[in-house]
C-alpha positions, 0 to 999 in steps of 0.5 A: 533500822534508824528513824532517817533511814527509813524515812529515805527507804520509803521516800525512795520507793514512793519516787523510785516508783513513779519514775519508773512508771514514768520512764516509758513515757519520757522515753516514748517522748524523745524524739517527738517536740522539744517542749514535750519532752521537756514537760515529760522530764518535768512532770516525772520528776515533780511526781516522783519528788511528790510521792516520796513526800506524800509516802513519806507523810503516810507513814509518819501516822499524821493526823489527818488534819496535818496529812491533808495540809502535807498533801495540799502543799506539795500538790500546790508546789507540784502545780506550780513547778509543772507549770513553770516547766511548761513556761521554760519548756515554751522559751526553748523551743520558741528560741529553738524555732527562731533559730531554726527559721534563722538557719534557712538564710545560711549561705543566702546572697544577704547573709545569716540573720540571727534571731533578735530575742534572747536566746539561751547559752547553748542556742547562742552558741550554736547561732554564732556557730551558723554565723561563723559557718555562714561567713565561710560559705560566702567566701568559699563561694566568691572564691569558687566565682573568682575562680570560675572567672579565671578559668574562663579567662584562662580558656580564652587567653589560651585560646588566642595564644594557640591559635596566633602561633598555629596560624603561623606554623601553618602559614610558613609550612605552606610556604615551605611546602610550596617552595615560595619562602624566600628564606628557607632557613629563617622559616626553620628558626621561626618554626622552631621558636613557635614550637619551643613557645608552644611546648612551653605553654603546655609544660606550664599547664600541665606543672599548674594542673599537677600543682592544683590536683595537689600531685606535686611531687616534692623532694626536699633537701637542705641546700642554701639559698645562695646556690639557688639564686646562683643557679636562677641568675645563671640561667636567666643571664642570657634573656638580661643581656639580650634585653640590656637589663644588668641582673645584680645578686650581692646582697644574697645571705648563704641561709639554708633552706629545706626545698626541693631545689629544682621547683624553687630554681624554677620559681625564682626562674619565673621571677626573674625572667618576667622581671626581665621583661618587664624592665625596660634596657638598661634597668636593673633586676635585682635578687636578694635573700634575707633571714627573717625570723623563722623563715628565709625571704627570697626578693626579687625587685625589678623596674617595670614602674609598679603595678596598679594597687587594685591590681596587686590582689590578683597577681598570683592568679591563673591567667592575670597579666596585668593588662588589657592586652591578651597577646604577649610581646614577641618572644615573651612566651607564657599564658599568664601562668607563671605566677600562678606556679610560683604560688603554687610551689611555694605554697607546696612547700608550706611558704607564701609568695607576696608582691608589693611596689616600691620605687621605681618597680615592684618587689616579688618575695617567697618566704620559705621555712628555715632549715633547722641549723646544725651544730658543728 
């Protein structure tokens, strides 16, 4: 056996040794501190590097002046590499601390505050990891408190709503009932219009409820835009020409889309009939369609003057109305619903729906996915 061959045997059975001794030790330490187990590692690892050395030493056959010096300068070496381990072992977990006292204030009304004193790759990382985690529980809870105020809002705009309409059924089926109405026939018709309001109402909660469970139930189909605005414009014809407001659709580009074309005739149907109402006689509410990109953009621009910029924000929410009156006009039906439902849908349908004013009005888009186009 060569001479560096069995150098290596011996110093590999002094180290191997040790370690092995040592093992259980390092193992007994890992779920205790930090530093600890880090002092182990380090303690382990000079010791076994020091016996290979010292076997290595002894059996080399020095003289016993040269055998002390090799023993006293890998014990020094081993005192001062055990101690540097002690002082990193110390930056670690006094970083670790520091991180650890910084992660109480995740989700905290102040914020995450980071630990001022430098901290290592991995600690670094995982601290702009709470950050990012603290910033996304902030939003999530302002989401949960707008959404909380909403529903609030909700309740009692729906409230009023119901209770307005059922006063009346009850006044006029006393009447009725009484035989004082002086009309009877105009009572019917007022009682069938409160009762299509009412039915309205509850469609839309229930649509807004299934959409918000996520149970929306699409069935997607290549159509074109065109046929859909055609259908929309038709049905909201006769509201346009009772209100005097001219509906124009010219400018509508035959884009295929992928829809379920019942839920987006009635998202362009909600559009258009609270652009109608909004406009005042002899206004116009006009319908556009446009390729943009990868996707098809549906416009819907009316007169109503515009909305406040503060107000833009919250138009898609559920029960906005944009105004401190919580009793609709005669005849406007509706909860403050329909806005929500058309994001609802749309974004169903992996679009967004986005309002901006322009002169004169505002201009509601939903921009739907493209069809893919087929050759022929």
């Amino acid at each position: 056996m060569t001479a560096p061959l069995l150098i290596a045997l011996i110093a590999a059975l002094g180290a191997g040794t040790v370690t092995l001794l040592g093992w259980p030790a390092v193992r007994l330490l890992r779920r205790r501190s930090l530093v600890l187990s880090l002092f182990a590692v380090a303690v382990a690892s000079v010791l076994a590097m020091t016996a290979g050395t010292l076997a290595v030493a002894q059996a080399m056959f020095l003289s016993h002046h040269d055998l002390g010096v090799v023993i006293t300068v890998t014990c020094v070496a081993a005192v001062f590499s055990i101690g540097t381990a002690a002082l990193l072992g110390r930056q670690v977990v006094a970083g670790s601390r520091a991180l650890a006292l910084a992660a109480r204030t995740v989700g905290s009304a102040a914020g995450f505050a980071a630990p001022t004193g430098p901290l290592g790759a991995e600690l670094a990382e995982l601290s702009a990891e709470l950050a990012a985690t603290s910033a996304r529980l902030a939003e999530s809870r302002e989401r949960e408190r707008a959404l909380e105020s909403s529903r609030r809002e909700l309740v009692a705009w729906i409230s009023h709503d119901l209770r307005t309409p059922l006063a009346g059924l009850r006044a006029m089926a006393e009447a009725l009932e009484d035989g004082v109405a002086e009309d009877p026939a105009r009572y019917h018709a007022r009682i069938g219009t409160e009762v299509d309001r009412l039915a309205g109402m509850v469609d839309d909660l229930f649509e807004l409820s299934r959409i918000q469970a996520g149970a929306l139930g699409l069935r997607p189909a290549r159509v074109s835009v065109y046929d859909l605005v055609g259908d929309a414009l038709a049905g909201a014809h006769p509201l346009a020409r009772e209100r005097g407001v001219r509906l124009q659709g010219e400018r509508v580009e035959q884009a295929p889309v992928e829809v379920d074309g019942r839920e987006i005739t009635r998202v362009l149907g909600n559009l258009l009939v609270n652009a109608i109402r909004a406009t005042p006689a002899d206004g116009v509410v006009e319908v556009a369609a446009r390729w943009e990109a990868a996707e098809v953009v549906l416009s819907v621009t009316d007169g109503c003057g515009g909305i406040p910029e503060a107000d833009l924000p919250r138009v898609f929410e559920t029960g906005w109305r944009g105004g401190s009156a919580r009793t609709p006009r005669e005849g406007t039906g509706g909860a403050g619903l329909g806005l929500a439902i058309v994001r609802g849908i749309v974004e169903a349908h992996a679009g967004r729906a986005t309002v901006r004013n322009v002169a004169g009005g505002c201009c509601f888009e939903i921009a739907l996915p493209a069809a893919p186009v087929v050759p022929g």
